[in-house]
C-alpha positions in Angstrom: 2.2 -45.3 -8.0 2.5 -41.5 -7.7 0.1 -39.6 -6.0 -1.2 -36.7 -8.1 -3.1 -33.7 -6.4 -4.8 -30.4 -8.6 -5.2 -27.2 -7.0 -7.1 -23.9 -8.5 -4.3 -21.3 -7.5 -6.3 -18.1 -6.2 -4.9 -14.7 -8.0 -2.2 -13.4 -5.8 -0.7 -16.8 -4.8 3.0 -17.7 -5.2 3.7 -20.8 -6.8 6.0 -22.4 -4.1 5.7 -23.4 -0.6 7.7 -20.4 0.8 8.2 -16.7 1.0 10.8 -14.5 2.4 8.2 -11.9 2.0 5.4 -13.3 3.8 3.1 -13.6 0.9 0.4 -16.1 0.2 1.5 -19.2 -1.2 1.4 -23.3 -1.5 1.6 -24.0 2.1 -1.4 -21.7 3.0 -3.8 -24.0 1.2 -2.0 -26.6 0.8 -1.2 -29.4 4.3 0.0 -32.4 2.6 3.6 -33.1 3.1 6.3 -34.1 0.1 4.7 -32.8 -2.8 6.1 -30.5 -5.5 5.1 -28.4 -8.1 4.8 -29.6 -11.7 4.8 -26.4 -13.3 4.2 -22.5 -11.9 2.0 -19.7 -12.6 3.0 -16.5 -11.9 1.6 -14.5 -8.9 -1.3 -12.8 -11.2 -2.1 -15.8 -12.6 -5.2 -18.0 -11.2 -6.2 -21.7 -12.1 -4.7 -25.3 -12.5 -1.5 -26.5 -10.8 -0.8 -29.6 -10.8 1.4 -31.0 -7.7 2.9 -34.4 -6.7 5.1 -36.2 -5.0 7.0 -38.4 -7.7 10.0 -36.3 -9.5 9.5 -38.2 -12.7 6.0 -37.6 -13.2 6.6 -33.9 -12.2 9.1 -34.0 -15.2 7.0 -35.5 -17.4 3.8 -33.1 -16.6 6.1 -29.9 -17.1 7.5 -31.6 -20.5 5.9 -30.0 -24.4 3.7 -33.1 -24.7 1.7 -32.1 -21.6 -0.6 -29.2 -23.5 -1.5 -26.6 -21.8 -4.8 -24.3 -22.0 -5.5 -20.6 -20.7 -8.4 -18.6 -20.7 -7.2 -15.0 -21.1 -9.3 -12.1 -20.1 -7.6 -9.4 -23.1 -8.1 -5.9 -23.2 -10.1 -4.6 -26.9 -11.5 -6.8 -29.4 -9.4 -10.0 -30.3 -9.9 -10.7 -34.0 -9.1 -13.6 -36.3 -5.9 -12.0 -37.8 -4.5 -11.4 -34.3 -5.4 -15.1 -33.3 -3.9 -16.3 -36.0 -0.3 -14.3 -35.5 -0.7 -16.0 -32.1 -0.8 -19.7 -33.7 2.0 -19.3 -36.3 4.3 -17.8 -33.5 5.6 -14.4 -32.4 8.5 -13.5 -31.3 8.9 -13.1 -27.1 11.6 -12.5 -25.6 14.7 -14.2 -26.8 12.1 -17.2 -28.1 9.5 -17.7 -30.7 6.3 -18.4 -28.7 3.4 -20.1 -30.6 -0.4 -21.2 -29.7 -1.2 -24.7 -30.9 -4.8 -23.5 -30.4 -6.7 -20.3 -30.5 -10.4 -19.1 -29.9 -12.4 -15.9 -29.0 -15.4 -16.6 -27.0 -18.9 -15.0 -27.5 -18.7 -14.3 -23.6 -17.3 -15.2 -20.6 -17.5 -18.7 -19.2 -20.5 -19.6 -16.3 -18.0 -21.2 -14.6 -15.7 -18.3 -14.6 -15.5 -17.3 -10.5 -15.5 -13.6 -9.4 -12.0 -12.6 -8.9 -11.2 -10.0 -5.5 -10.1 -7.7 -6.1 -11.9 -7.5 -9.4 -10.1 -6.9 -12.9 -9.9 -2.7 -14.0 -12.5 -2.0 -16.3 -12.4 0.7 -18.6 -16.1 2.0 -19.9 -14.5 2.8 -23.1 -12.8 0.1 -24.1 -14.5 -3.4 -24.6 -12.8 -7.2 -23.5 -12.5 -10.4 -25.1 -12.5 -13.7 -23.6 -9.9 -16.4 -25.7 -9.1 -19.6 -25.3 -5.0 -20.4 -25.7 -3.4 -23.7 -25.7 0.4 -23.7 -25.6 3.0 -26.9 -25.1 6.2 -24.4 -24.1 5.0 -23.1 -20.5 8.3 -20.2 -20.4 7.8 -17.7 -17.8 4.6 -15.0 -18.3 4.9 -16.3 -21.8 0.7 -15.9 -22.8 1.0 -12.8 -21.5 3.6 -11.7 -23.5 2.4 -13.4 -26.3 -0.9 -11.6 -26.3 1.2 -8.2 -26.0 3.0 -8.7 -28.8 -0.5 -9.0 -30.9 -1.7 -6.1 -29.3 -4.2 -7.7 -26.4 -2.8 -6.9 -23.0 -3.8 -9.6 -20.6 -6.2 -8.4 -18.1 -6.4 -11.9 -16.3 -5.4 -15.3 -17.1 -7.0 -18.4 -15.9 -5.0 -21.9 -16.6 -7.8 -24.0 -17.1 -6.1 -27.4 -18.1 -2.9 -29.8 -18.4 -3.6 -32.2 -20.2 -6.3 -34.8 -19.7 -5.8 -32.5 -16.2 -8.7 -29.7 -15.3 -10.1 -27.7 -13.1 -13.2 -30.4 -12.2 -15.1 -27.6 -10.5 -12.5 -26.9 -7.8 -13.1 -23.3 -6.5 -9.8 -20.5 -5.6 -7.9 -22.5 -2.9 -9.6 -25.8 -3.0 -7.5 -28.7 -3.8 -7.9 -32.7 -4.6 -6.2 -35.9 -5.2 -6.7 -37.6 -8.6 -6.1 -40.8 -10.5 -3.1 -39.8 -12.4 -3.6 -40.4 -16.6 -0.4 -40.3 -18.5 
């Protein structure tokens, strides 16, 4: 049976389990031996990653059937128009990227954790809090997404993979699970 293990990636924190560059990554928080990511975020990016140590379920996890869902920290006031140019796709890149889910949040989550060093805040210029669920996964592709509607992302939180989520895990804390499919 494979073993499955979730990890909340701290901002800053490569998505591999070495650097040439001696930056923070995998093997700083993580000490079990033979797993492998199923999926990255990029270095900015905080939240869910989902590890193991069974190349077919690592396939499968990374595969469009396994959904995944971001809260996204944007710069100005989202809107509905904007939310929906998200779900019927915008063009990034040299793909069309589209949300399979969209939704702007009165405020931000309680179980939102303070990030160090903290977000830039502009007095001027409010934030929005959205909820984005996605089954492609390309490289910074909510964040590009969320450009191309006029929302620059000011942080991004992965919250889930499928039946996968955070389960209260705080930045660098990590657990084995019971693997769904």
């Amino acid at each position: 049976m494979p073993q499955v293990i979730i990890f909340n990636k701290p901002f800053q924190v490569l998505s591999q389990f070495t650097d040439t560059e001696n930056r923070k990554n995998l093997a700083d928080y993580i000490t079990e031996a033979g797993y492998y990511a199923a999926g990255r975020l990029d270095f900015d990016s905080e939240g869910l990653m989902v590890l193991t140590d069974h190349g077919p379920t690592q396939h499968m996890i990374t595969g469009q059937q396994w959904h995944k869902t971001y809260l996204v920290q944007v710069e100005g006031r989202a809107n509905a128009q904007q939310l929906q140019q998200l779900r019927q796709g915008v063009q990034v890149k040299d793909y069309m990227a589209k949300a399979l889910n969209t939704e702007i949040l009165a405020k931000k989550p309680g179980w939102v954790w303070r990030r160090d060093p903290p977000i830039r805040e502009r007095k001027n210029i409010p934030t929005s809090w959205l909820y984005i669920t996605i089954n492609q996964g390309k490289n910074r592709q909510v964040r590009r997404m969320c450009a191309a509607v006029g929302l620059p992302v000011l942080r991004l939180i992965r919250s889930q993979i499928g039946a996968l989520t955070l389960e209260k895990l705080l930045p660098g804390e990590y657990k084995f699970v019971k693997f769904i499919k």
